[in-house]
C-alpha positions in Angstrom: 69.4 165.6 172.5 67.9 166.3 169.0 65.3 168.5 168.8 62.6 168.3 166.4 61.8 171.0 164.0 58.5 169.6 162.6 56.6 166.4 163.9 53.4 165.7 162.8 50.8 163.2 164.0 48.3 161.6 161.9 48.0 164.2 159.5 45.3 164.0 157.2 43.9 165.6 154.6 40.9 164.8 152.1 39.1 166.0 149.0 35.7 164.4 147.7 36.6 161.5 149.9 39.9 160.8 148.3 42.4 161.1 150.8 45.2 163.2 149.4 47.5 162.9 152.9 47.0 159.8 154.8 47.6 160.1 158.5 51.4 160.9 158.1 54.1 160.7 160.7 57.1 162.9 159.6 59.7 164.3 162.0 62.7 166.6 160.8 65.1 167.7 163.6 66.5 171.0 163.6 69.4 171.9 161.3 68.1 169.1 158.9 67.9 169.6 154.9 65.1 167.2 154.2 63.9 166.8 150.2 60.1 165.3 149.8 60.0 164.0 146.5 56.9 162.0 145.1 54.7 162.1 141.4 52.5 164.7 140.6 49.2 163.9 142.9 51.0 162.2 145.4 50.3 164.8 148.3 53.8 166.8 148.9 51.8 169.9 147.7 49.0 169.8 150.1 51.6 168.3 152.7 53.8 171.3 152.3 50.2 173.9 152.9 49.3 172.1 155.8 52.8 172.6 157.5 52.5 176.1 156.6 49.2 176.5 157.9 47.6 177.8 154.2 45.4 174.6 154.8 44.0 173.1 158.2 44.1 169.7 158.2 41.2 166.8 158.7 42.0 164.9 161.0 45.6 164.8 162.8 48.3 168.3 163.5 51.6 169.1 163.4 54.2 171.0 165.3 56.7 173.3 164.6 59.1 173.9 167.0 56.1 172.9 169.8 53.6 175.2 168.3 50.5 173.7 166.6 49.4 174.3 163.0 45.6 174.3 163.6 45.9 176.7 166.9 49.1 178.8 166.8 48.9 180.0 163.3 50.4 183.3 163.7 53.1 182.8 166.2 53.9 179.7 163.1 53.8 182.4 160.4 56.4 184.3 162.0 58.6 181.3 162.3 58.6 180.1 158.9 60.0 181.0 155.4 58.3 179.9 152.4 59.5 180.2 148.8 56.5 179.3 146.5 57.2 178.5 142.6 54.7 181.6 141.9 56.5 185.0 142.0 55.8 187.1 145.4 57.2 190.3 145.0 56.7 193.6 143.5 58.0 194.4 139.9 57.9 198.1 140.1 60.2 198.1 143.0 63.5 197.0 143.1 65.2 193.9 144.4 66.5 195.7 147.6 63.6 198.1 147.7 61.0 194.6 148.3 63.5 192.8 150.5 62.8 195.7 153.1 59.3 196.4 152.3 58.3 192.7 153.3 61.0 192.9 156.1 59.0 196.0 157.5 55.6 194.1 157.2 57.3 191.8 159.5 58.8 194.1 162.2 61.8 194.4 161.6 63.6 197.8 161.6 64.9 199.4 158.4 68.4 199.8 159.3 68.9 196.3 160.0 67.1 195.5 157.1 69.1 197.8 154.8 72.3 195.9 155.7 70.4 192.2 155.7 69.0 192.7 152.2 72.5 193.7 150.7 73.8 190.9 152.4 71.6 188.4 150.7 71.0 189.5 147.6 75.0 189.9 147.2 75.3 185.9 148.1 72.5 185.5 145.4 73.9 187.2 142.7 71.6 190.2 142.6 73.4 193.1 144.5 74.2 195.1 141.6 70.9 195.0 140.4 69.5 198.5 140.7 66.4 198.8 138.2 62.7 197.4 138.6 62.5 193.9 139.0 59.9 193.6 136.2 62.9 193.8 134.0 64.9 190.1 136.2 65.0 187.2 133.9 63.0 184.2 134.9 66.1 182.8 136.8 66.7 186.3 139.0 62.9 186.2 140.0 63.1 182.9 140.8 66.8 183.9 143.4 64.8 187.3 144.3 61.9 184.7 145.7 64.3 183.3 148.1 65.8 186.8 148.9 62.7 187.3 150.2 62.0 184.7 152.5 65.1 184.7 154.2 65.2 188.5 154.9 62.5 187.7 157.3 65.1 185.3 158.9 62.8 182.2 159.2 63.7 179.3 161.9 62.0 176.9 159.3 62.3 177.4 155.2 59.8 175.7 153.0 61.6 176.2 149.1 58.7 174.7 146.8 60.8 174.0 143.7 63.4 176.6 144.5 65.8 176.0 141.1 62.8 175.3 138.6 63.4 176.9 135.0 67.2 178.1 136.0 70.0 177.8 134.0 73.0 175.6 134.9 75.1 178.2 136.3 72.0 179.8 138.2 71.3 176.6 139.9 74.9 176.4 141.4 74.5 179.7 142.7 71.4 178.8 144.8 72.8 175.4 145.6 75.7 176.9 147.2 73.6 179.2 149.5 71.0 176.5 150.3 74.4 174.8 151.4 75.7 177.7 153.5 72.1 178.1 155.1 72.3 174.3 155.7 75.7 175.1 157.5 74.7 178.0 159.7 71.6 175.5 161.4 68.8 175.9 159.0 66.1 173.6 159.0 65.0 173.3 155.4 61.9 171.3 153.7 62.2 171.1 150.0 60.1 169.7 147.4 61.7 169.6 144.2 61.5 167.5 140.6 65.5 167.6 140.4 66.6 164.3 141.6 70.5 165.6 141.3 69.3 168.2 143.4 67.3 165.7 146.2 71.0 163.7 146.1 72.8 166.6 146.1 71.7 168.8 149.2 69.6 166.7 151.2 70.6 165.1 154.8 67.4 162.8 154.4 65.0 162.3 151.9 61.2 161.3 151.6 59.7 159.8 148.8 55.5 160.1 149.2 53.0 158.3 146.8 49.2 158.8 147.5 49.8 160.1 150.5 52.0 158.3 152.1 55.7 157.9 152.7 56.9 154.4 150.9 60.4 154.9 151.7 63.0 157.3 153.6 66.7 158.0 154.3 69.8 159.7 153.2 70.2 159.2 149.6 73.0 156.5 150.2 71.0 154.4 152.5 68.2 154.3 150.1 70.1 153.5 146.8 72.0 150.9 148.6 68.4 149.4 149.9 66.4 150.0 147.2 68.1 149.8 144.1 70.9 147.4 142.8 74.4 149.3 141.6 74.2 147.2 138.4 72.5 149.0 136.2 72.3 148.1 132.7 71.2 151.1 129.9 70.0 150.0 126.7 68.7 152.7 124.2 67.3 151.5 120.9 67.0 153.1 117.6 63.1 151.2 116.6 60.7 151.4 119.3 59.5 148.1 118.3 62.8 146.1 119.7 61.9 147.2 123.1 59.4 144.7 124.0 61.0 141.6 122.5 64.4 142.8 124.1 62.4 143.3 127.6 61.0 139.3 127.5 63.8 137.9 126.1 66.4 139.3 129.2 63.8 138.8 132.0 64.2 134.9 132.0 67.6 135.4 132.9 67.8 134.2 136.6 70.1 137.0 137.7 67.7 139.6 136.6 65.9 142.0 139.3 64.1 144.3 137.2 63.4 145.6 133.8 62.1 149.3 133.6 60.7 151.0 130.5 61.1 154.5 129.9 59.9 156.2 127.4 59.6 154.4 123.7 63.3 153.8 123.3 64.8 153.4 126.8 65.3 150.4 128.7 67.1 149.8 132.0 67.9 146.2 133.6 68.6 146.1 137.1 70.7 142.3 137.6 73.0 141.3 140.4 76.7 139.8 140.0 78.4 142.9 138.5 80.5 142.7 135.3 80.1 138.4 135.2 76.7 138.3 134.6 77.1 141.5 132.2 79.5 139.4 130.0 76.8 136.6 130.6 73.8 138.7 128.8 76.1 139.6 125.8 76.8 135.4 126.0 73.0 134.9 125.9 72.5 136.6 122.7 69.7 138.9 124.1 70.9 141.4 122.4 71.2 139.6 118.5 72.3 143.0 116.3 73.7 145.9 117.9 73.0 148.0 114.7 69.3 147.9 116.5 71.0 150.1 119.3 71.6 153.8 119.8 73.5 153.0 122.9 74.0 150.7 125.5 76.5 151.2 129.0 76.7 150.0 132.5 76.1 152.7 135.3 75.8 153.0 139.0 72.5 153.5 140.6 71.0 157.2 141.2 68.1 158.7 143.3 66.0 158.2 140.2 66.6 154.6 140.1 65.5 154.3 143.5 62.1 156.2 142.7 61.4 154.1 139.4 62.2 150.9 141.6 59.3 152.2 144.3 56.7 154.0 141.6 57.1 152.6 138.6 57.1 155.9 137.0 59.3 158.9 136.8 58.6 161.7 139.4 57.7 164.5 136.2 54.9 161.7 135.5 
């Protein structure tokens, strides 16, 4: 039998009388990596407070693992893990030196903790590091962060943005351990602006828009129901083509969808593969490829999905 990490019931939460989280039902079982994406306003910030018991909520609760958010706060707090995007340690002491001072402010006994912290700020990349922290980059603060909230070995880890502002090889490094954590059981809620990173790591994935989920699933399961694997690209040089290109291709009866983005960008979602491709070349929608800074067929991402549900890209 599964057994649920988190359920919640009705969960609400308003502001002014504009209801930020509308009476959600979310469940995510243990061992599960699930990835809450949704647009800036959409409610996965105040979602991810309430489940962390930083906010009550209005009307509704949630459980983690059985205990309630708006009654068994501290027993929760010792269960959970939470790595914010705002820095949470000290920068006068070092990396090691805060993995055991918040590992003592949760009971835990130095000597254990003096292995622990090695242990995970080796996997991180951060166990040569001897000096202050105040002299990290932006990437080691962000790795230190997470250090910290799994030296206090949490049954549930909230990462808020956990790879934001790290460089390529940075990311990998905490891609791979969020992978090994996924491995070893974790349960792990993450919010993050990175749809590579949703489609990478995640066993499920919500997408919430004013305050409600719209769609979920494993990142196949939702590009194969929500999106088309025809995708047509079509980057112009002027601005001023996009609109006339945009009319002219939706009369085509094959034709699903036609997505804006930016000034330039334009992609056509059409059914019937590389046929109906050859077709819109036949159809003269596009009259003078000089007009065009690129054009290419590709198969549908995570991204695609969330245009196809929002209308807008999740940075929006």
């Amino acid at each position: 039998m599964i057994e649920l990490a988190i359920e919640t019931s009705n969960l609400t939460k308003i502001y002014d009388d504009i209801v930020v989280v509308d009476h959600l039902e979310v469940n995510v079982n243990r061992g599960e990596l699930v990835s809450i994406l949704g647009p800036n306003g959409a409610g996965k910030t105040t979602l991810i407070k309430m489940l962390t018991t930083i906010l009550k909520p209005d009307e509704g609760t949630a459980l983690i693992y059985g205990k309630d958010i708006s009654n068994d706060t501290s027993t929760i707090k010792s269960m959970i893990g939470t790595v914010p995007q705002d820095y949470v340690f000290y920068e006068e002491l070092t990396a090691h030196e805060n993995l055991v001072f918040f590992g003592t402010m949760h009971g835990f006994s130095k000597n254990v903790l003096n292995l622990e912290a090695q242990k995970i700020l080796e996997k991180l990349g951060l166990g040569n590091r001897k000096d202050k922290t105040k002299n990290f980059s932006g990437g080691m603060k962000r790795r230190l962060n997470i250090a910290i909230a799994l030296v206090m070995k949490p049954d549930v880890l909230f990462l808020d943005e956990p790879t934001a502002g790290l460089d390529p090889q940075a990311k990998h490094v905490v891609w791979d351990y969020i992978k090994e954590l996924r491995k070893d059981g974790k349960t792990i809620v993450l919010t993050t602006h990175d749809m590579y990173e949703a489609e990478k790591l995640s066993d499920r994935v919500l997408i919430i828009d004013s305050g409600t989920i719209i769609a979920e699933g494993t990142p196949e399961t939702l590009k194969e129901e929500y999106s088309d694997k025809n995708i047509l690209e079509v980057v112009f040089i002027q601005k001023e083509k996009v609109k006339g290109f945009k009319e002219s291709i939706e009369r085509l009866d094959f034709i699903k969808q036609v997505l804006i983005e930016g000034e330039t960008k334009v992609n056509v979602y059409f059914d019937g593969g590389i046929i109906n491709f050859i077709k819109i070349l036949q159809e003269e929608v596009i009259n003078d490829v000089t007009e065009l800074e690129s054009i290419s067929l590709r198969q549908t991402t995570l991204e695609d999905v969330f245009l196809h549900l929002t209308g807008r890209r999740l940075r929006e």
